[in-house]
FIBA-125061 format. One record per residue: residue in one letter; chain; x, y, z of N, C-alpha, C in turn. Coordinates in Angstrom, 2 decimals. Example, Ala and Ser with C-alpha at 12.3 -4.5 7.8 and 13.67 -1.06 7.14 Angstrom:
+------+------+---------+---------+---------+---------+---------+---------+---------+---------+---------+
! code ! unit !     n_X !     n_Y !     n_Z !    ca_X !    ca_Y !    ca_Z !     c_X !     c_Y !     c_Z !
+------+------+---------+---------+---------+---------+---------+---------+---------+---------+---------+
!    a !    A !   13.19 !   -5.69 !    7.80 !   12.30 !   -4.50 !    7.80 !   13.20 !   -3.30 !    7.80 !
!    s !    A !   12.85 !   -2.25 !    7.08 !   13.67 !   -1.06 !    7.14 !   12.90 !    0.03 !    7.87 !
+------+------+---------+---------+---------+---------+---------+---------+---------+---------+---------+
end
This chain:
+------+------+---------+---------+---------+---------+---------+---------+---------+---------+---------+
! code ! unit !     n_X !     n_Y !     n_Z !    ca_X !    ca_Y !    ca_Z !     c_X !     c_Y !     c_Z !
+------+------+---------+---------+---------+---------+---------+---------+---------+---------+---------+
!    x !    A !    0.84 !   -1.17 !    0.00 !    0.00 !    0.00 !    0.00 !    0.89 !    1.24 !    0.00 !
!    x !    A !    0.55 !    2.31 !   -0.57 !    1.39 !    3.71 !   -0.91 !   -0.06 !    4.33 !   -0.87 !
!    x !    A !    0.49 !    5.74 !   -0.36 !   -0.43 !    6.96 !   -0.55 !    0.26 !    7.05 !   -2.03 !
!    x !    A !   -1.32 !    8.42 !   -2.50 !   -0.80 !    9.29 !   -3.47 !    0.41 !   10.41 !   -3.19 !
!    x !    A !    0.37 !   10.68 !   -1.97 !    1.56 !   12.05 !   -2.26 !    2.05 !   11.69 !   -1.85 !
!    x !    A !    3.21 !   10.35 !   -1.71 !    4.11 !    9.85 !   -2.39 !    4.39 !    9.51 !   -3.33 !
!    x !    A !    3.32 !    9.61 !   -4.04 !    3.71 !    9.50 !   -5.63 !    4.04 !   10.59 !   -6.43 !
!    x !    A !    3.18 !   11.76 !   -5.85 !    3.25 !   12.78 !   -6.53 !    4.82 !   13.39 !   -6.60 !
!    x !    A !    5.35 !   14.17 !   -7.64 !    6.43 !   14.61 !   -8.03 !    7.76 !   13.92 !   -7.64 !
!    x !    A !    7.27 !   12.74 !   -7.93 !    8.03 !   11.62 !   -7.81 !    8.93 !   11.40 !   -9.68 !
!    x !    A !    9.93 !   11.58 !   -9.51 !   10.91 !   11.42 !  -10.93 !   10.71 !    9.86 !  -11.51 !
!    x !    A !   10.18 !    9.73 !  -12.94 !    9.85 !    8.46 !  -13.96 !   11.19 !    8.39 !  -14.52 !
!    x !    A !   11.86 !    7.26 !  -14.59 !   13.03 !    6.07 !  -15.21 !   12.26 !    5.30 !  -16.02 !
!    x !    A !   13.15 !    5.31 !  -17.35 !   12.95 !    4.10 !  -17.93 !   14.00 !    2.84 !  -17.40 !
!    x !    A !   13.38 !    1.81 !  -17.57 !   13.95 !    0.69 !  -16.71 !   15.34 !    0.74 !  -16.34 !
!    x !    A !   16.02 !    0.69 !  -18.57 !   17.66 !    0.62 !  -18.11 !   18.39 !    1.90 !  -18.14 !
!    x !    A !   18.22 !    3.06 !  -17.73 !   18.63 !    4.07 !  -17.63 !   18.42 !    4.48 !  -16.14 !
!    x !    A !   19.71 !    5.61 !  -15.53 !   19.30 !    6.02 !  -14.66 !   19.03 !    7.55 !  -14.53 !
!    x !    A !   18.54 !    7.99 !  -15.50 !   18.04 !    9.40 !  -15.83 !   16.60 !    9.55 !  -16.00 !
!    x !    A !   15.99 !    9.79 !  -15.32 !   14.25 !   10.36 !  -15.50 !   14.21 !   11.36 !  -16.57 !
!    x !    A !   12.93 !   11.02 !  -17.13 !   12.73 !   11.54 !  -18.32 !   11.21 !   12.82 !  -17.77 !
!    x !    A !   10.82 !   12.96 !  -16.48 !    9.89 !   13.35 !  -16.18 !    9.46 !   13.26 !  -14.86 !
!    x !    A !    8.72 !   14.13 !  -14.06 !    7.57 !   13.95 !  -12.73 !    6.13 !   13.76 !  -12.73 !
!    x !    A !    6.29 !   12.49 !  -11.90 !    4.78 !   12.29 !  -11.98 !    3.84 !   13.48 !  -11.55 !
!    x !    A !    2.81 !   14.01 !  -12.18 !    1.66 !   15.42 !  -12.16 !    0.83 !   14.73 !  -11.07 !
!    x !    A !   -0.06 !   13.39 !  -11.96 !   -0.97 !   12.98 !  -11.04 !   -1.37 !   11.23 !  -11.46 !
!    x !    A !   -2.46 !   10.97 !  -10.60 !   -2.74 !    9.56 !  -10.71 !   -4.49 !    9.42 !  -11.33 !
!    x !    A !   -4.27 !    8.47 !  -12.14 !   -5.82 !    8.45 !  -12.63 !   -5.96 !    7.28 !  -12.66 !
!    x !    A !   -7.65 !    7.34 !  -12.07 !   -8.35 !    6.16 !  -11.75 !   -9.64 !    5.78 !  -12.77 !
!    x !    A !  -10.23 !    4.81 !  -12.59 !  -11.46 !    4.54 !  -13.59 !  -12.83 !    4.84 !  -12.34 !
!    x !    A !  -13.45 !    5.60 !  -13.22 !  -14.33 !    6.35 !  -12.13 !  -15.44 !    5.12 !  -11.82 !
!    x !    A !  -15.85 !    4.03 !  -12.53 !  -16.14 !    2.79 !  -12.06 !  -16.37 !    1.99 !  -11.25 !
!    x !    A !  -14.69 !    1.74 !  -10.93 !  -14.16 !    0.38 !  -10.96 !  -13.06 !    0.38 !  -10.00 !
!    x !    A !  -12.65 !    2.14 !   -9.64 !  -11.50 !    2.41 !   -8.95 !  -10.08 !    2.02 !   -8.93 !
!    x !    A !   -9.99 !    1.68 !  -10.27 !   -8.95 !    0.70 !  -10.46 !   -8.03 !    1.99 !  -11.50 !
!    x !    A !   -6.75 !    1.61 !  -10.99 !   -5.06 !    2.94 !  -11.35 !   -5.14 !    2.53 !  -13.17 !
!    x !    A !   -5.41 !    3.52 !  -13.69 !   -5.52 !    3.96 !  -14.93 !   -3.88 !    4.23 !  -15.59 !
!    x !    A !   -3.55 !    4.84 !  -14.88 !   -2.21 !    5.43 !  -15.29 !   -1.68 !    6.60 !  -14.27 !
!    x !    A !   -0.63 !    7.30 !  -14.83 !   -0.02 !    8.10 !  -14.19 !   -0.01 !    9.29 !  -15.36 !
!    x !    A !   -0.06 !   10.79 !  -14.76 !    0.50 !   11.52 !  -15.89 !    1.52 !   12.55 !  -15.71 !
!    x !    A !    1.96 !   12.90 !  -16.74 !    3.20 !   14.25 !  -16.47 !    3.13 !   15.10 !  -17.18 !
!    x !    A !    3.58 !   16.39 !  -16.67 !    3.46 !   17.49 !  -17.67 !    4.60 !   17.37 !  -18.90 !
!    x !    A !    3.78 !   17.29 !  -20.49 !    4.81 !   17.22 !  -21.73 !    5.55 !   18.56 !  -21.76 !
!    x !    A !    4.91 !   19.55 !  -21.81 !    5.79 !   20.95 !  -21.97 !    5.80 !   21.52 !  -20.60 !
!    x !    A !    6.74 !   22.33 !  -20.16 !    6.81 !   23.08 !  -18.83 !    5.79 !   24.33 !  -18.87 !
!    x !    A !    5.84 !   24.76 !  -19.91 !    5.34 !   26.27 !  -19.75 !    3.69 !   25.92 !  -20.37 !
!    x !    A !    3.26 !   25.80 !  -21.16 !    2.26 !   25.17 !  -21.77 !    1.68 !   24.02 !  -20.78 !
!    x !    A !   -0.11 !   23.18 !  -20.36 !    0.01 !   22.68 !  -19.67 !   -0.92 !   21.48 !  -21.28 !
!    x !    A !    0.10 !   20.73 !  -21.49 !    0.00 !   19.41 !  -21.65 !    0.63 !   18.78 !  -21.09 !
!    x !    A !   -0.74 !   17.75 !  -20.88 !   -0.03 !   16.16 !  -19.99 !   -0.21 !   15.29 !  -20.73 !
!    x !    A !    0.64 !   13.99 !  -21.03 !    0.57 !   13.03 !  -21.18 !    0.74 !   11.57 !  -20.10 !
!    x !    A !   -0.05 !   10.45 !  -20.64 !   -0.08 !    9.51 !  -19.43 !   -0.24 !    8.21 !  -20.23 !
!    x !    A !    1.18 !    7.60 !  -19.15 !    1.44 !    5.80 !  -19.39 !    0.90 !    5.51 !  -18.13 !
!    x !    A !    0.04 !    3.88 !  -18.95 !   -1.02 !    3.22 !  -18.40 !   -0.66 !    2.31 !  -17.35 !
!    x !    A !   -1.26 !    2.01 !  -16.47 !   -0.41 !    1.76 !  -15.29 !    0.58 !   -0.48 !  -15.84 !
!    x !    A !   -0.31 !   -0.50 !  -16.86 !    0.80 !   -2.00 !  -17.30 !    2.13 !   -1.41 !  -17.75 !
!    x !    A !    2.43 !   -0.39 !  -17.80 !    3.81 !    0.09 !  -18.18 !    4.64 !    0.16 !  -16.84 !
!    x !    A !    4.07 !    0.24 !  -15.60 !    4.47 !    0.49 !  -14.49 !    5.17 !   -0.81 !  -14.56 !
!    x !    A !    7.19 !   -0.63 !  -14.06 !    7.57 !   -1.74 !  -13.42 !    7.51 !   -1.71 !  -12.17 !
!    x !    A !    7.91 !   -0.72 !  -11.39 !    8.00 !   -0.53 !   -9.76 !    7.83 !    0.40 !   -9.41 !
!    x !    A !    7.62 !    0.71 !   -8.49 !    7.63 !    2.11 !   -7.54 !    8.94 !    1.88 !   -6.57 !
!    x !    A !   10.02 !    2.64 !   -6.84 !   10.67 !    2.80 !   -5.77 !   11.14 !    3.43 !   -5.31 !
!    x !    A !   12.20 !    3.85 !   -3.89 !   12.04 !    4.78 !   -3.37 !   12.87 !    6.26 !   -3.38 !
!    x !    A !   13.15 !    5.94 !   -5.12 !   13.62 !    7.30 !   -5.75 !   13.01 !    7.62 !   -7.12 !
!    x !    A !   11.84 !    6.75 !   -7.27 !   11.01 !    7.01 !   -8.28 !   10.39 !    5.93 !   -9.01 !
!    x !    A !    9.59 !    6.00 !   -9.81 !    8.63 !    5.19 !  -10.85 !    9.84 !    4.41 !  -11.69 !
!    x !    A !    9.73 !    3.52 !  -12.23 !   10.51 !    2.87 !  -13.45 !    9.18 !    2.29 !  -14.19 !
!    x !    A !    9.48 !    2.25 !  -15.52 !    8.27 !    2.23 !  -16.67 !    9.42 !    1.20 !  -17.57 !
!    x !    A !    8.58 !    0.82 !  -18.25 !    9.04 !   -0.34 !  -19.51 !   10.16 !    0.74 !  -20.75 !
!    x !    A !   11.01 !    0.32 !  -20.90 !   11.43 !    1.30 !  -22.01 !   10.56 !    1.65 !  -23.52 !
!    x !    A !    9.80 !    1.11 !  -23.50 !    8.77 !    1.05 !  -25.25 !    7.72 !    1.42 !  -24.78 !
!    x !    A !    7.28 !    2.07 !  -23.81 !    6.05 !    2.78 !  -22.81 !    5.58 !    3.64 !  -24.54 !
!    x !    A !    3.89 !    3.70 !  -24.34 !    3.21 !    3.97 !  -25.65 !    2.56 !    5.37 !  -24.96 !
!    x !    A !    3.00 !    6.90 !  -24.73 !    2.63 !    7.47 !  -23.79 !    1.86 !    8.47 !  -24.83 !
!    x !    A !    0.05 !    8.80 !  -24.39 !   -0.75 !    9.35 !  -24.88 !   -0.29 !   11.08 !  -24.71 !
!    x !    A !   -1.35 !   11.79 !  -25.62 !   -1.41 !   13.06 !  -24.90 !   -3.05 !   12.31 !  -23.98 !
!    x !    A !   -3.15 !   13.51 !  -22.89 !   -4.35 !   13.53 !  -22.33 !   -4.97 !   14.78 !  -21.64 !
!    x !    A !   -6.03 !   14.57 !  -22.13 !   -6.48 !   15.62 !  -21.71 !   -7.39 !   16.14 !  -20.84 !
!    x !    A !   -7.72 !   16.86 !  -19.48 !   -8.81 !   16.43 !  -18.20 !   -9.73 !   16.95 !  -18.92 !
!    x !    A !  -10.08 !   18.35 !  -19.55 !  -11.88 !   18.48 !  -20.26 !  -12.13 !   17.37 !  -20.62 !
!    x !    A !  -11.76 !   16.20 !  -21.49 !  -12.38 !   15.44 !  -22.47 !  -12.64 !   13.99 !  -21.57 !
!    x !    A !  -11.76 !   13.97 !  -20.25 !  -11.69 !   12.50 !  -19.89 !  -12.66 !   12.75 !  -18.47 !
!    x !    A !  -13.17 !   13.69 !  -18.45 !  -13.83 !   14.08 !  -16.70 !  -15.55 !   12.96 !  -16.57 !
!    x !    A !  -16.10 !   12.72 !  -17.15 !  -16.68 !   11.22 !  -17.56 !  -16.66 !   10.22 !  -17.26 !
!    x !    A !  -15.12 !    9.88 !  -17.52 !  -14.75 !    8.85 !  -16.88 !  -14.04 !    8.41 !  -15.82 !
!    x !    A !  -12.81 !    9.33 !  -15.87 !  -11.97 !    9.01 !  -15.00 !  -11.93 !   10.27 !  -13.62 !
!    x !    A !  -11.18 !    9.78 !  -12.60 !  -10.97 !   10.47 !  -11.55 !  -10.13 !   10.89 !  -11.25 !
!    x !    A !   -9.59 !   12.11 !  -11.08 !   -7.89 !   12.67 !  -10.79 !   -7.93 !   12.62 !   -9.89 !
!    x !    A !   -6.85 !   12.33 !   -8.84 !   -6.23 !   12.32 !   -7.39 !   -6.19 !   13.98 !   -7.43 !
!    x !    A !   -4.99 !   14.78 !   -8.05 !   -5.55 !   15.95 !   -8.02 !   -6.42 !   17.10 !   -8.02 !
!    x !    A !   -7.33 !   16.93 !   -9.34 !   -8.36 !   17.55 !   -9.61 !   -9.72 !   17.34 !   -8.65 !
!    x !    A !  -10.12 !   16.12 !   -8.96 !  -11.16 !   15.39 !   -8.14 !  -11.20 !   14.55 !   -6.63 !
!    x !    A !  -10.24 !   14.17 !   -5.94 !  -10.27 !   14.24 !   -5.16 !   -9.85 !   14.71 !   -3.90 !
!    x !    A !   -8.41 !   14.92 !   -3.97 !   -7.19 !   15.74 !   -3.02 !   -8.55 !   17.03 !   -3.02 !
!    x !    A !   -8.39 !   17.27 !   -1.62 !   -8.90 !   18.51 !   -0.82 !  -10.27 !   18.69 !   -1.08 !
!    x !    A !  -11.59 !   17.07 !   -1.35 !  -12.46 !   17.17 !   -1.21 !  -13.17 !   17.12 !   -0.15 !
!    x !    A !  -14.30 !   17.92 !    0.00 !  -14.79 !   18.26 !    1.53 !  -16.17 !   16.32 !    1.41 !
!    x !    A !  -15.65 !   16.41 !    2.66 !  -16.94 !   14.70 !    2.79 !  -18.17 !   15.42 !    3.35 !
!    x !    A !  -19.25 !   14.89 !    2.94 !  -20.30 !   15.24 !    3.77 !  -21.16 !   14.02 !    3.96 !
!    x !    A !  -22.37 !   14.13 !    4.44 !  -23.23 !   12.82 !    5.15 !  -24.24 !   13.29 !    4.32 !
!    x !    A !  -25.28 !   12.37 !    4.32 !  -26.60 !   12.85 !    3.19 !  -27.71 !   13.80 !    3.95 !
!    x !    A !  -27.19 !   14.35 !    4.65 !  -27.41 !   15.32 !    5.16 !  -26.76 !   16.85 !    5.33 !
!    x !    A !  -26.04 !   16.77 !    4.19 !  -25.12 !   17.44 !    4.01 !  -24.24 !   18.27 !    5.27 !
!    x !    A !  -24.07 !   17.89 !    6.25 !  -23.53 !   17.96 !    7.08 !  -21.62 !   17.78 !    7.08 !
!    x !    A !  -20.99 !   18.98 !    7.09 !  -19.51 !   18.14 !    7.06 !  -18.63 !   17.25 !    8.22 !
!    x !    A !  -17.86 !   16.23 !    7.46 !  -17.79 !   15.12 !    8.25 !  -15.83 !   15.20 !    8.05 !
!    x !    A !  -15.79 !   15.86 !    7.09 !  -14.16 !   16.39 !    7.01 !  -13.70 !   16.25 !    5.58 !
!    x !    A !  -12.29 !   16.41 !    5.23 !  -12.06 !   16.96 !    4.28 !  -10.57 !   15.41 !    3.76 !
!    x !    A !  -10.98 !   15.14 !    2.54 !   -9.98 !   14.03 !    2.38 !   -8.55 !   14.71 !    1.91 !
!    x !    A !   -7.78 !   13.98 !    2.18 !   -6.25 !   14.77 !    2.77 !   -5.33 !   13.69 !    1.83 !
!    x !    A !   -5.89 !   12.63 !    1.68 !   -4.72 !   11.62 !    0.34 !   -5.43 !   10.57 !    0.11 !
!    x !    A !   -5.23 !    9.16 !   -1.20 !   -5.77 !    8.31 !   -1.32 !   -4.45 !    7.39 !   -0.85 !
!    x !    A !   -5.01 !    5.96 !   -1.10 !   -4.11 !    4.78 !   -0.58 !   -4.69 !    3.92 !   -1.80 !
!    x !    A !   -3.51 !    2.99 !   -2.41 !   -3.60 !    2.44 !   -3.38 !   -2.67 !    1.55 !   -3.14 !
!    x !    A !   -3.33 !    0.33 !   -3.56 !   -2.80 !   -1.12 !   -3.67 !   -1.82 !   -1.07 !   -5.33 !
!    x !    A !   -0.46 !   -1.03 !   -4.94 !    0.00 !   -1.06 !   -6.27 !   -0.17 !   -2.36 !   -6.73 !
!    x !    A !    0.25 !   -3.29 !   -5.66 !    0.04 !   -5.05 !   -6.58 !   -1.08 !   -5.12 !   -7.08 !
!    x !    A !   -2.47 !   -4.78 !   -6.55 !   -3.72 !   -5.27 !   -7.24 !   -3.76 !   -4.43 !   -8.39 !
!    x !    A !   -3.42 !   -3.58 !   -8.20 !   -3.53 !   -1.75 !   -9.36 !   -4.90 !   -1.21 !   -8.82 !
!    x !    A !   -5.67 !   -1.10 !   -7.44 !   -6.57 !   -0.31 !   -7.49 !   -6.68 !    0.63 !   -5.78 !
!    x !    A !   -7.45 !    1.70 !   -6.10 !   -7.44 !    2.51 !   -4.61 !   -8.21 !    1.71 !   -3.95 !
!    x !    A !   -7.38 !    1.94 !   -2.58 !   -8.26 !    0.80 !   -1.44 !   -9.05 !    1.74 !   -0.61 !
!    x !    A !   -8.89 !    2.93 !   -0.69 !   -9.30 !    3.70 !    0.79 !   -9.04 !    5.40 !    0.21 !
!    x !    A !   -9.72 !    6.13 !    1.19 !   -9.45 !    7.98 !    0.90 !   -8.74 !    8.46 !    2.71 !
!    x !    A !   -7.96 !    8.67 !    2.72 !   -7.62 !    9.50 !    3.95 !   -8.45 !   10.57 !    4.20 !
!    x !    A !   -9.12 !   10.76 !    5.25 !   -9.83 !   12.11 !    5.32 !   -9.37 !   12.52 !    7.07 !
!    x !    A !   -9.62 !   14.24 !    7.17 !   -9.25 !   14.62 !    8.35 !  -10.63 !   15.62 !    8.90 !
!    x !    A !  -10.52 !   15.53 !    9.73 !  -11.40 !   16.48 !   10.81 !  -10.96 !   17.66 !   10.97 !
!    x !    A !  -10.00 !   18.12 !   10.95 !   -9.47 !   18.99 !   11.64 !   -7.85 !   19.00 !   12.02 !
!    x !    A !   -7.36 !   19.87 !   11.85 !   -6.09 !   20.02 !   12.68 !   -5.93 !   19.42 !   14.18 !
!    x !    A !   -6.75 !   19.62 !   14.75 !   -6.56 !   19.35 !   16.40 !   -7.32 !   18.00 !   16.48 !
!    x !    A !   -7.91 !   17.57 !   15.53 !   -8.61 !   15.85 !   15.59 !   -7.60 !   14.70 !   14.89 !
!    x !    A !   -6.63 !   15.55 !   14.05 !   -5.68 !   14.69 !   13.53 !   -3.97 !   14.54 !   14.79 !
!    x !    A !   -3.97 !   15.60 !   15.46 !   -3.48 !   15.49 !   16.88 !   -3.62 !   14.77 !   17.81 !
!    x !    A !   -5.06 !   14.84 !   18.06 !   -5.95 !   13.98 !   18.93 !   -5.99 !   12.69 !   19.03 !
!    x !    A !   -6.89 !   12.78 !   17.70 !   -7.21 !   11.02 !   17.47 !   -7.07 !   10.51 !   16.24 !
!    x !    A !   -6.15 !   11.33 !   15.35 !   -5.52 !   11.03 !   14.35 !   -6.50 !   10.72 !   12.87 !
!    x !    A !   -5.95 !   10.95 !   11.38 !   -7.01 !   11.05 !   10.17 !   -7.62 !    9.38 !   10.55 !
!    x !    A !   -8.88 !    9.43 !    9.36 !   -9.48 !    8.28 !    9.21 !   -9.72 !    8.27 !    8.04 !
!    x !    A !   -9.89 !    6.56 !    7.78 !   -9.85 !    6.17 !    6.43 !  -11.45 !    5.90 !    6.20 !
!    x !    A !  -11.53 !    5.85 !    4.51 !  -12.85 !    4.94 !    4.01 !  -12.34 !    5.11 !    3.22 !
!    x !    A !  -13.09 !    3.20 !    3.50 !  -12.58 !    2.23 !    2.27 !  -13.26 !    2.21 !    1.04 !
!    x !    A !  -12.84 !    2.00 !   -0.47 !  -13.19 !    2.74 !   -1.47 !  -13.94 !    1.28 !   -2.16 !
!    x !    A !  -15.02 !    1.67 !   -2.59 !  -15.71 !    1.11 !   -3.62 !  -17.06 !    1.14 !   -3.50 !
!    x !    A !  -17.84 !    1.09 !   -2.92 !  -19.25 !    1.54 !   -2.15 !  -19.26 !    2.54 !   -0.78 !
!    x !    A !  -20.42 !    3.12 !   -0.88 !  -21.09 !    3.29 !    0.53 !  -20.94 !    4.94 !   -0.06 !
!    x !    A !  -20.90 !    5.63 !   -1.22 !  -20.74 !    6.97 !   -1.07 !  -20.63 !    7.31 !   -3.02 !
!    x !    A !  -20.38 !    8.32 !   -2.91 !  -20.30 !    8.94 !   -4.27 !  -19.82 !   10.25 !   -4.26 !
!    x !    A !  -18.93 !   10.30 !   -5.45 !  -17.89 !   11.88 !   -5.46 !  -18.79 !   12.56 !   -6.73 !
!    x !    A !  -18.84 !   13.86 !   -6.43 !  -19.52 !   14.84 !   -7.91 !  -18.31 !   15.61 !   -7.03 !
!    x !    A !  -18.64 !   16.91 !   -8.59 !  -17.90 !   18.30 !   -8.71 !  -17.38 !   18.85 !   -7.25 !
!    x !    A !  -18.68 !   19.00 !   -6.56 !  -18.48 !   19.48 !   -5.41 !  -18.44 !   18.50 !   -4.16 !
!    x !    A !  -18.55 !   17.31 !   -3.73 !  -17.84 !   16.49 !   -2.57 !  -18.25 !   15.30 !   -2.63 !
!    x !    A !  -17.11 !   14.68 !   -1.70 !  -17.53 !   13.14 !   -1.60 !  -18.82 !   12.92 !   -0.28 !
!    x !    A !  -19.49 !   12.34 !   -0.85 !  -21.12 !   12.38 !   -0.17 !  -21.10 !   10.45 !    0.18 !
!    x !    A !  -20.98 !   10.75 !    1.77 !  -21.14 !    9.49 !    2.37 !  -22.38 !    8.76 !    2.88 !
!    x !    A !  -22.76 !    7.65 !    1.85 !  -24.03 !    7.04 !    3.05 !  -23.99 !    6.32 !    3.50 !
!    x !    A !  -22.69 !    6.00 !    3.85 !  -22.61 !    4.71 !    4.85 !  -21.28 !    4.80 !    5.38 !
!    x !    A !  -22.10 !    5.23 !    7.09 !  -21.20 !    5.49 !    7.84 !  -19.85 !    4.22 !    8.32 !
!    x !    A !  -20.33 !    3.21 !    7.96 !  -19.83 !    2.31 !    8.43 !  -18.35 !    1.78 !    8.09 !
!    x !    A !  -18.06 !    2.34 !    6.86 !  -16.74 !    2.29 !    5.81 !  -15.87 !    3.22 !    6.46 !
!    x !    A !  -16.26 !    3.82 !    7.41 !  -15.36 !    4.56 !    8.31 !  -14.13 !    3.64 !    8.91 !
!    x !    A !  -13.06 !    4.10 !    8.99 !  -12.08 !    3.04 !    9.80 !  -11.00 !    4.18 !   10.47 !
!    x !    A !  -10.76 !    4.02 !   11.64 !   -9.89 !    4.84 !   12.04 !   -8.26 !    4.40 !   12.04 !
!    x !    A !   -7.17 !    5.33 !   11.87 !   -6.01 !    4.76 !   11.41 !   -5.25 !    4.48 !   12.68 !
!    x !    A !   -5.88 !    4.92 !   14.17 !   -4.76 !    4.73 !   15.06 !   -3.58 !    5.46 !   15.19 !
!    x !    A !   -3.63 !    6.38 !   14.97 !   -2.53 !    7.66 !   15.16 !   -3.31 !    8.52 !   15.72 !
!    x !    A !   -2.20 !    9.02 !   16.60 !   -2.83 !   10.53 !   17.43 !   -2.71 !   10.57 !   18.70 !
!    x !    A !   -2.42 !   11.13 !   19.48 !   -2.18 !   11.26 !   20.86 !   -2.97 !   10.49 !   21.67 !
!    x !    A !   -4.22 !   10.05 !   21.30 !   -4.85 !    9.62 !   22.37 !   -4.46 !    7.90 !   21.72 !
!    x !    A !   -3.72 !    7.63 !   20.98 !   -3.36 !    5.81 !   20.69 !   -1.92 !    6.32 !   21.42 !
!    x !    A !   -1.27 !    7.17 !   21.22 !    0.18 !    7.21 !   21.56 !    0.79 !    6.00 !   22.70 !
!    x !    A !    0.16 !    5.54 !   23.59 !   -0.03 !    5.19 !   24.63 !    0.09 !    3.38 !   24.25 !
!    x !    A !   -0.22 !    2.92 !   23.02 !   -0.99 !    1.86 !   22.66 !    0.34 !    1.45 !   22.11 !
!    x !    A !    1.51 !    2.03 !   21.56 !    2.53 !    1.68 !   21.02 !    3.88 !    1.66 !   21.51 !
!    x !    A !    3.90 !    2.53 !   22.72 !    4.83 !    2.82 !   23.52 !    4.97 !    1.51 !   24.85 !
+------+------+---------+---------+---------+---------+---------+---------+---------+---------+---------+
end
């Protein structure tokens, strides 16, 4: 399991080289199925095209960057045209507010967690607050039912996918 922002601006290798050709921008998912689509990077610096290899190009994640297949088939892509389908870690989810179907806020998701072996997100990190992530530390929900993301937030109906991560001053105690 890896968060996303460890992935993010994380330097791409092709396998037998040790020169990156690029930083990962962001991570895309199948709005579905939740399952890792690919990765993308900005093609020009100044100009914002991205292009993105599909996550079977992925050889590893490690812990100085991505390595990709050397014959990687890398698209342009573009978010107007792909928002339909897919889900950006950036765009669409990083710094979405959660609410209950009561629209009530329940906190704000802070990173995803993704199973690289299976290739799909397992869970959303979300936080309460500054002084609740002190406290009693972020909490997870686990991804595939019990809720739904639009434009404006991830809308939970089922409280139960809640899982708490066990960090925070008041576990401190539990590890020591």
């Amino acid at each position: 399991m890896i968060k996303c922002s460890e992935i993010i601006d994380k330097p791409i290798f092709y396998n037998d080289k040790n020169e990156y050709f690029s930083m990962v921008n962001d991570v895309i998912l199948d709005k579905n199925s939740n399952k890792i689509l690919g990765f993308t990077w900005k093609k020009k610096l100044i100009r914002k095209e991205y292009e993105i290899f599909l996550f079977d190009d992925l050889l590893l994640i490690g812990s100085n960057g991505l390595y990709v297949k050397k014959n990687i088939k890398a698209k342009l892509f573009d978010y107007n045209n792909e928002k339909h389908y897919i889900l950006s870690y950036i765009h669409d989810i990083l710094n979405k507010i959660i609410l209950n179907p009561d629209g009530e806020l329940i906190g704000i998701v802070r990173d995803m967690i993704l199973d690289i072996d299976r290739g799909y997100c397992v869970g959303f990190e979300f936080s309460e607050g500054y002084i609740d992530d002190l406290i009693s530390g972020r909490k997870l929900i686990s991804a595939g039912f019990g809720y739904s993301i639009d434009s404006e937030a991830l809308i939970l109906y089922d409280s139960s996918i809640i899982q708490p991560q066990g960090r925070g001053l008041l576990n401190l105690n539990k590890f020591t």
